[in-house]
N, C-alpha and C positions, 0 to 999 in steps of 0.2 A: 548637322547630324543627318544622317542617310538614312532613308523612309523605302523600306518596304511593304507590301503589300501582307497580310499574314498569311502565317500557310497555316495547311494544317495537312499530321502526320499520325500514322497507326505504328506500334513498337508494340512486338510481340512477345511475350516469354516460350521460347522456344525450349523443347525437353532435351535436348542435344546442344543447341550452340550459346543459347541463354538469351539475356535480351537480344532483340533486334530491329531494326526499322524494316518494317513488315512493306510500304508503300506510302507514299507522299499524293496525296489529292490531286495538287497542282503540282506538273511537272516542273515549273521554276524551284519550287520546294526542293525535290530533287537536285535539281543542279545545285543550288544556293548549300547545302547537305556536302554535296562531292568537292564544290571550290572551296569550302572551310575544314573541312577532314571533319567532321562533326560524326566521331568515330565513340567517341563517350556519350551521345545524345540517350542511348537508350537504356543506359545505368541511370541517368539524371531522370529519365519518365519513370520507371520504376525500381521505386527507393525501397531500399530495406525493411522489410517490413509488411509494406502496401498487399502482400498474400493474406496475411492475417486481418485485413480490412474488408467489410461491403462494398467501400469507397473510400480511397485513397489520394488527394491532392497532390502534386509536387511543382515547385517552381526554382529557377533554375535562370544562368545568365550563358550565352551563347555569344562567343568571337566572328565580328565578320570581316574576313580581313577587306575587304574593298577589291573591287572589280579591277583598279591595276593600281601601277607604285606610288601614284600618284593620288591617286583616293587615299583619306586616313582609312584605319578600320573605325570600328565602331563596336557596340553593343547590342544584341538583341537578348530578348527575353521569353523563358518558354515557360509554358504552362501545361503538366498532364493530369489527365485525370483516367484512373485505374479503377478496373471491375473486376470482375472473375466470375464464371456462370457454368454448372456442371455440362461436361460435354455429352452428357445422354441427351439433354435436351434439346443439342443442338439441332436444325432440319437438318440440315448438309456438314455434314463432320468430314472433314479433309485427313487425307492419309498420315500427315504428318503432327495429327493430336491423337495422343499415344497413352495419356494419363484424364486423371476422372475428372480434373479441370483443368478450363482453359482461362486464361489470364492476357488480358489487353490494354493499352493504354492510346488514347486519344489525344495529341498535340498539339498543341498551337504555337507558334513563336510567330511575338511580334516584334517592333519595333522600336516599343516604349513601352513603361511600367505603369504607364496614364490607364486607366478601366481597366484594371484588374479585376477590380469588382464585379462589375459586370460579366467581363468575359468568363470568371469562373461561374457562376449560376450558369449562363448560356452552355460554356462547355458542359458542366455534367446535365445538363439536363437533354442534350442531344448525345453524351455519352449512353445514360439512361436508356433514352430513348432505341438509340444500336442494338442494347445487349436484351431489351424485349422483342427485339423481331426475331431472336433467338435464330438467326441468321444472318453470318457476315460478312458474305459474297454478295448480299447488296448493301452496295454503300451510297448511295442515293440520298439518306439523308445527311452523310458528311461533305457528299459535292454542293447540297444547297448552302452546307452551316459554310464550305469555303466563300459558295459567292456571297453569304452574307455579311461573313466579314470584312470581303472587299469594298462593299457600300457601304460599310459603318465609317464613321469620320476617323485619321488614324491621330485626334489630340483633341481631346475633349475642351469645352471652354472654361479659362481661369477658373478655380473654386469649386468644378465640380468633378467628385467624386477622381478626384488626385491620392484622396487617403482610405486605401482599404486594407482589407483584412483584420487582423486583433485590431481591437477598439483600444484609444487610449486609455480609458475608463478601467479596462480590463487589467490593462498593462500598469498603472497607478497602482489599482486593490491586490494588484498579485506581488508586486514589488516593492509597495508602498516607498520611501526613499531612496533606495537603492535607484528609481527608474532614474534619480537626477545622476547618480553616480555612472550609470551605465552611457550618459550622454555626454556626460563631460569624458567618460572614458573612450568614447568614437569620438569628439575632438583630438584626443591626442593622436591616432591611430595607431592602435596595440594590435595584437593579433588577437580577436574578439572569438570562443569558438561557442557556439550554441551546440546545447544534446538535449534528445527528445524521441522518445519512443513513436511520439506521434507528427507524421512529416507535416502536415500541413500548417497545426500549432507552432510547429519550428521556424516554422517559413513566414509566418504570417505576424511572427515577435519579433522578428527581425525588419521589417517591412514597416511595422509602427515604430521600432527604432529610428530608425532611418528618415521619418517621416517627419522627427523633430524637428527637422533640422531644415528652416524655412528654404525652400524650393530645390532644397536637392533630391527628391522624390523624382523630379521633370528633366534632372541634367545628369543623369547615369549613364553617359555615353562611354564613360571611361569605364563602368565597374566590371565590364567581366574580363578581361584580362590584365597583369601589374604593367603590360607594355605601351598601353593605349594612355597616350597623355593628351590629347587633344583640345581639351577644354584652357588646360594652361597658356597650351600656344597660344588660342583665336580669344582668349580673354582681353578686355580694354578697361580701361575703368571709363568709369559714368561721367562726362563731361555737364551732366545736369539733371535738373533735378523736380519734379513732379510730385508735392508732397500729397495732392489729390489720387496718385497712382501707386498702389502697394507695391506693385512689380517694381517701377522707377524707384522707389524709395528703398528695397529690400537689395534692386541693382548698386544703389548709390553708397549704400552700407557693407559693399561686400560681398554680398550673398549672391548664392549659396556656396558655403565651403568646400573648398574642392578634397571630400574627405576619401575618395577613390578615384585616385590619377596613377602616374607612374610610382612602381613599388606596391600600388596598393589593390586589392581582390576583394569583390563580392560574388559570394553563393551564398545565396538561400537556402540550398540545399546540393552537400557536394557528397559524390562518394568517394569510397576507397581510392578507385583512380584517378583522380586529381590529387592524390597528395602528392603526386611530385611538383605541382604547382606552389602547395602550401610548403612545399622545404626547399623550393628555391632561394639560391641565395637571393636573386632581385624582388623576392618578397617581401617588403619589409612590415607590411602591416594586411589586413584582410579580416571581413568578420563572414565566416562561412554557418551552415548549421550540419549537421551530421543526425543520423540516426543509427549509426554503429557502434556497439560499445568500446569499437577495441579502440577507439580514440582516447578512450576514458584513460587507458593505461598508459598514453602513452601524452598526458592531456602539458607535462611541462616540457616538449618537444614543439608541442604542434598549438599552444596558448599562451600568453599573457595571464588573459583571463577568461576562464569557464563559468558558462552560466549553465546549470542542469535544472531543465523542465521537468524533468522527473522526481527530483528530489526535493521538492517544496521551492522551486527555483532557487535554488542554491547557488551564491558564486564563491568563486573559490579564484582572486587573485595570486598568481606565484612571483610575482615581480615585488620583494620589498617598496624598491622607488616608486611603483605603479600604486601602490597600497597605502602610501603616503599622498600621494597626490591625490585620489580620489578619497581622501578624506572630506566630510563635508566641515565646512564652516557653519558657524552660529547663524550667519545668516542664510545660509546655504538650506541649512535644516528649517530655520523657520520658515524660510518660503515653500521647498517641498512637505514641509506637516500641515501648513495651509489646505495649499492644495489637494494632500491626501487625505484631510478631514473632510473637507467639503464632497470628494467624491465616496467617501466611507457614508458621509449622511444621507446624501442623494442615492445608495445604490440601491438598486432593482435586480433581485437573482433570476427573477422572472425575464428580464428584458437590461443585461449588461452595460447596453453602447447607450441607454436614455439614462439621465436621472427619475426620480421614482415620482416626480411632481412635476416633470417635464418642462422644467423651470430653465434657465441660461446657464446659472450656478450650475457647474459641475459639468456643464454638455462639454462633448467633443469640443467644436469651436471654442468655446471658451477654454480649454484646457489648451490647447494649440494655439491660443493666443498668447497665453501667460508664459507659456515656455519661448515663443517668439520675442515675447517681451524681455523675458533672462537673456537670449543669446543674444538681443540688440543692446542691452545692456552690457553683456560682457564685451562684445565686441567696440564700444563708446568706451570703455573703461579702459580694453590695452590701447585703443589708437591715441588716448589722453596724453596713457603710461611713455609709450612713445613720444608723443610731441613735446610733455615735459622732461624728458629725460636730453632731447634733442635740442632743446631750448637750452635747459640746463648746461651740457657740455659744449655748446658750438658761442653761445655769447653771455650766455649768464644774465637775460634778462629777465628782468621781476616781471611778475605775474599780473602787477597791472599795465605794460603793456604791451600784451599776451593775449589779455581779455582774458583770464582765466581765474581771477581772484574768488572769483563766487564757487569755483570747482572743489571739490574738496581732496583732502591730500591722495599722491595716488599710494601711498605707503598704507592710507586706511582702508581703499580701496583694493588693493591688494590681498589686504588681511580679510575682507571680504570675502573672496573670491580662492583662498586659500594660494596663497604665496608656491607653494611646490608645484601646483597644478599652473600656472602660471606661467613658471619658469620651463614647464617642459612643453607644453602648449608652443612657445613663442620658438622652438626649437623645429617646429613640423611642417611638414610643407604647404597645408595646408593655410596657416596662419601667415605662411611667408608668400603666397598669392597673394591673402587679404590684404598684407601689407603694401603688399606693391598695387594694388588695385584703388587702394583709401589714402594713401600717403598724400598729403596736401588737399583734403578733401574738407578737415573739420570737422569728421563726423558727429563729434563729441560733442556739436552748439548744436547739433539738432535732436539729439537723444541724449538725457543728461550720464556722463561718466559715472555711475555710481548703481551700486546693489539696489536691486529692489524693494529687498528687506533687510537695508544696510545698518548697522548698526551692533555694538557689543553683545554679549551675552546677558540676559535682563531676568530676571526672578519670574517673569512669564513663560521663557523660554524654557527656563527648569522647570515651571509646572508641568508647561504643556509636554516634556518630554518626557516629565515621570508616568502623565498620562498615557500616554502614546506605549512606553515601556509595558506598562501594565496593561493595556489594552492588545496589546502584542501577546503577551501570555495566556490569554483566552479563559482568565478566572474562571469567568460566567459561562464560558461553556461546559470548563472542567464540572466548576460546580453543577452545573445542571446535567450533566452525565452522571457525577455522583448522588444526585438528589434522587435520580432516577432507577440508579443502580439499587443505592439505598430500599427505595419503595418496591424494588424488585423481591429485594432478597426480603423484606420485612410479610408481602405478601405469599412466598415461600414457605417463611416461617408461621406464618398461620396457616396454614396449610398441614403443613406438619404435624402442628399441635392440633387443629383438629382431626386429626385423622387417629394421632395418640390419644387422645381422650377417649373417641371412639371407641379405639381397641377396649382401652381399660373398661369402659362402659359395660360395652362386649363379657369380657374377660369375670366382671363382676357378675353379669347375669347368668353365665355359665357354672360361676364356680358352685353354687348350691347345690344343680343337680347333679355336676360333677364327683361332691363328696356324696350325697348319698347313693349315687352307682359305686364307687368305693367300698360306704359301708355295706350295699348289701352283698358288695363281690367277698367284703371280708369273712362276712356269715356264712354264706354259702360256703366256703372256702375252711373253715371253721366245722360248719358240719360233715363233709366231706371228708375231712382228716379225725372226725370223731366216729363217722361209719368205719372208716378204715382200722380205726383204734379196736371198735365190736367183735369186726372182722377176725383182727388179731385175736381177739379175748377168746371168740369161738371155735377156734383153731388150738387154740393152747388145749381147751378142754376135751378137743375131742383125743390130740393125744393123750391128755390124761386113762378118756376109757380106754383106749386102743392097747393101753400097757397092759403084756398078761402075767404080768410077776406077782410081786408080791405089793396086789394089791391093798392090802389092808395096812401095811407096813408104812407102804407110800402116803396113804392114807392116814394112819398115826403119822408118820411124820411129817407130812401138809398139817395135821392138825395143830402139831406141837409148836411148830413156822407161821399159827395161822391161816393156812390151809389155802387151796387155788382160790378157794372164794374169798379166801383176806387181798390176797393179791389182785384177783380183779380188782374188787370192793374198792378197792386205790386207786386200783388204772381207773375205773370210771369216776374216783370223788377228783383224779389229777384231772380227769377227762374234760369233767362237768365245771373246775373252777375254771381251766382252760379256754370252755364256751362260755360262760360269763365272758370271761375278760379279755376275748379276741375283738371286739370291735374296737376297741382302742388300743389294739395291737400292732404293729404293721405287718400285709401276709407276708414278707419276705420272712420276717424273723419269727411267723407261727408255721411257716412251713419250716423251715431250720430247725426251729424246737420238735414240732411235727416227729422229724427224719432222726432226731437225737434219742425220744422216746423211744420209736420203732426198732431202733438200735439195742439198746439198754433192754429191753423186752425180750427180744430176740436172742442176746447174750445168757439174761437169763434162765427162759424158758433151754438154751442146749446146755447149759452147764445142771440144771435140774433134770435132761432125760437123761447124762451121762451119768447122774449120781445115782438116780432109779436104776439104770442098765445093773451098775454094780451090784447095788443090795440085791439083784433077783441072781446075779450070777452066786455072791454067797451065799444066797440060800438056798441053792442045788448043791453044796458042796459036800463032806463027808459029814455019816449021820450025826456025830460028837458036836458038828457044829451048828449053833441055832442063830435064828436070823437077830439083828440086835433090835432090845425093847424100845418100845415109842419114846420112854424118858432120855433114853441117848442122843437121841437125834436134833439135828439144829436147825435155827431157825430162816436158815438164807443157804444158798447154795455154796457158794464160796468156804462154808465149812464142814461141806458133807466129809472131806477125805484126813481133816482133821479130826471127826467123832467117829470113823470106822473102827480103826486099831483099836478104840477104847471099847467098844462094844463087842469087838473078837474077845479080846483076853478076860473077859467078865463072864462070857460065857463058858 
């Protein structure tokens, strides 16, 4: 594998040509840029998205094709990290920043995926560091971070710090079984596509995928482009064997699968413009991540299988056969609910990548043991499947002498391991290196051919999976949001009611003095319409004197009717019962009556000055005729014009 020095590069977002590689530190960087066309580097530093961030990760795999025909290519590996800072506060604002911010991204591509770790804290914190001197004409602190990556070692020693980014832990609680599904599903190599609104989470689930898979983390020389097979060619198998040495032991087994050779693609993080790589025909497998939605549209084109970070990590297999095959078996499930109980007891929201007791149970290490444990078993179990099958067809010799009596059947073994999953596994090329690397090796007397947690379907298994089922549904949180909600609305509701009592409370203390303003508006109200009644009365009588007829007549005949003063006499006894009995009246209906009196009064008194007009006018008339006597006359006005004519002809 060819070792470069790292570089390190600035990619600008330009308001006119869009990204760009603004300057490379060390001019080898440059060149190393122009001999690879590394013409898409500056969509891969800033991804989709990363505007709408503080701070933005991205990482990324980079072709190199080798210095002449004769050199293979290889893989390098890039890392940016993106900021953005208003351009007022820049010192020195160059002519060609034209909007209210400016947006940068800070490079590194190495040579290996080994210190990742590392090198991201380093990067952004000398990223950081740039965009507070709020000036980016000196670059002084990225020429020292170049030379200090130069004296950094470029391959850390065995065990340390090979696996970063998401924590498995993380990666377990978030996918609970499904994570064994998604690894059995990178043995077969499908076309794996990650979405995620957030680049770096994308990048870094993918990276702990990857990372199961004992020492393929260290041998990605092939992953960034489908053309680079190099590992296949210079592969040998293991002439011997160091059970004291993990390396030697993991070499002698196989390892690590060669899951990205020819046909096959890793990105981290690809955009738009790489998908002509993803629909090449010589593509046949790749697990990239994306932050674009329109993949989404377009996800049974350009996937196998979708896994969405956004969606409560959601997969969504489209391949019937694929769907069948990553079905888990019994023992498949027992061993990942194990595992994912343990890390559900132990977890820390406070602190993810520890368990909460800081105990072995549950740590990192021990969870990348266990999985180590699965794939050396799975991998013991087809090379078994193989030798007995090979045995079987070429001489048909019994199993004891084979040395295999004590193994157990591989048909059970099988059903372990789920049989579909299996059969297309042994199809991949991956599988077909191992083959030819382990063939005659035995590996199966040193690791025994069988599951881990082999064995039938057991009435434990249904418990624990009715557990797990229910535990899934989040009863006890449902419930306690309802408990919660409950106590919400229940304090609400006293709330309410105290506040209605109150009114009423209120309402009661009012109404007393309420009715007696009532009754004494009713009196008042009452007297006022009995002044006006007076009023009336002393009015009537003044026309009485005003008449200059034939007072006396009038006068007889008021007498004979009862006379004005019978008629008052009324008006004030209707008056007077009236004012009694208006306080328990309502005013609307004593003003109503009121207005119906004054009416009727009114009527009366003109139909009585019309009947007086008359008798004065007859009794100007010719001498012969005399005015008629008091006994003629009646008692209500309505019949003055009925007792006239009888009082003429009489006289």
């Amino acid at each position: 594998m060819i070792t470069i020095p790292p570089q390190v590069a600035v990619v600008d977002f330009h308001h006119a040509r869009g990204p760009e590689v603004e300057f490379w530190v060390d001019p080898a960087g440059d060149d190393l840029c122009k001999r690879n066309d590394w013409s898409l580097l500056p969509f891969m530093a800033l991804s989709d998205g990363a505007h709408a961030m503080a701070e933005e990760f991205s990482y990324f795999t980079l072709l190199n094709k080798g210095a002449s025909d004769a050199e293979p290519g290889s893989s390098l590996f890039g890392i940016s990290c993106t900021r953005q800072i208003k351009a007022e506060k820049l010192k020195r604002r160059s002519a060609d920043v034209t909007r209210s911010t400016v947006q940068k991204a800070v490079v590194v591509v190495s040579s290996t995926a080994q210190g990742m770790g590392e090198l991201r804290e380093r990067l952004g914190a000398v990223t950081a560091a740039w965009y507070h001197q709020e000036d980016f004409s000196d670059t002084t602190i990225l020429k020292e971070f170049q030379e200090s990556l130069a004296r950094s070692p470029a391959v850390h020693e065995d065990g340390k710090d090979h696996y970063f980014g998401l924590s498995i832990r993380e990666m377990i609680y978030e996918f609970r079984h499904q994570t064994l599904a998604l690894v059995k599903c990178l043995l077969l190599q499908r076309k794996m596509l990650f979405f995620g609104s957030k680049c770096e989470r994308l990048c870094m689930m993918q990276f702990a995928l990857v990372s199961l898979i004992p020492g393929l983390i260290r041998n990605l020389q092939d992953a960034a482009d489908p053309i680079l097979d190099s590992y296949a060619q210079h592969a040998s198998r293991a002439a011997t064997l160091r059970t004291s040495d993990r390396s030697s032991l993991l070499s002698y087994m196989g390892l690590p699968l060669q899951i990205f050779g020819k046909g096959s693609f890793f990105g981290p993080y690809t955009p738009l413009q790489q998908l002509d790589i993803l629909a090449d025909y010589d593509t046949k497998s790749y697990v990239v991540g994306s932050t674009n939605s329109l993949l989404l549209q377009q996800k049974e084109k350009y996937s196998d299988i979708l896994i969405n970070l956004d969606e409560s990590n959601s997969i969504t297999v489209t391949s019937p056969s694929l769907r069948t095959a990553l079905t888990l078996s019994a023992a498949d499930r027992r061993w990942i609910d194990f595992l994912t109980q343990t890390v559900l007891d132990t977890w820390d929201p406070e602190n993810p990548s520890r368990p909460k007791n800081m105990g072995y149970a549950g740590s990192e290490d021990a969870i990348r043991l266990q999985f180590e444990e699965y794939i050396l078993s799975l991998l013991s179990s087809m090379a078994y499947q193989v030798y007995h099958e090979s045995m079987q067809g070429d001489a048909g010799l019994p199993s004891s002498l084979t040395n295999t009596e004590h193994y157990p059947d591989p048909g059970d073994t099988a059903m372990d391991f789920n049989p579909e999953f299996l059969a297309i596994w042994r199809s991949t090329h991956n599988f077909e290196l191992f083959d030819n690397l382990t063939r005659g090796n035995r590996i199966f007397d040193i690791i025994e051919p069988r599951h881990p947690t082999g064995g039938g379907l057991s009435v434990e298994d249904v418990q624990r999976r009715l557990q797990q089922n229910l535990a899934e549904l989040h009863l006890d949180e449902r419930m306690r949001e309802g408990r919660e909600q409950l106590g919400k609305t229940i304090a609400v509701g006293k709330e309410r009611m105290a506040r209605f009592w109150a009114e009423v409370e209120q309402r009661r203390r009012v109404a007393p003095n309420r009715s007696g303003n009532q009754a004494a508006s009713s009196v008042d109200q009452a007297r006022k319409e009995n002044e006006s009644l007076e009023k009336d009365k002393d009015r009537v009588q003044l026309g009485e004197k005003s008449e200059s007829g034939d007072a006396a007549a009038v006068a007889a005949g008021a007498g004979s009717a009862g006379g004005a003063g019978g008629w008052a006499s009324s008006i004030r006894d209707r008056a007077a019962k009236v004012q009694l009995q208006r306080p328990n009246v309502d005013a609307a209906q004593l003003q109503a009556s009121a207005r119906e009196n004054a009416a009727k009064a009114g009527a009366y008194l003109s139909s009585w000055g019309s009947w007086a007009k008359d008798r004065m006018q007859q009794g100007k008339g010719p001498a012969g005729q005399t005015s008629s006597s008091p006994s003629t006359s009646t008692s209500a006005p309505e019949n003055v014009e009925a007792a006239g004519p009888g009082t003429g002809s009489a006289s």
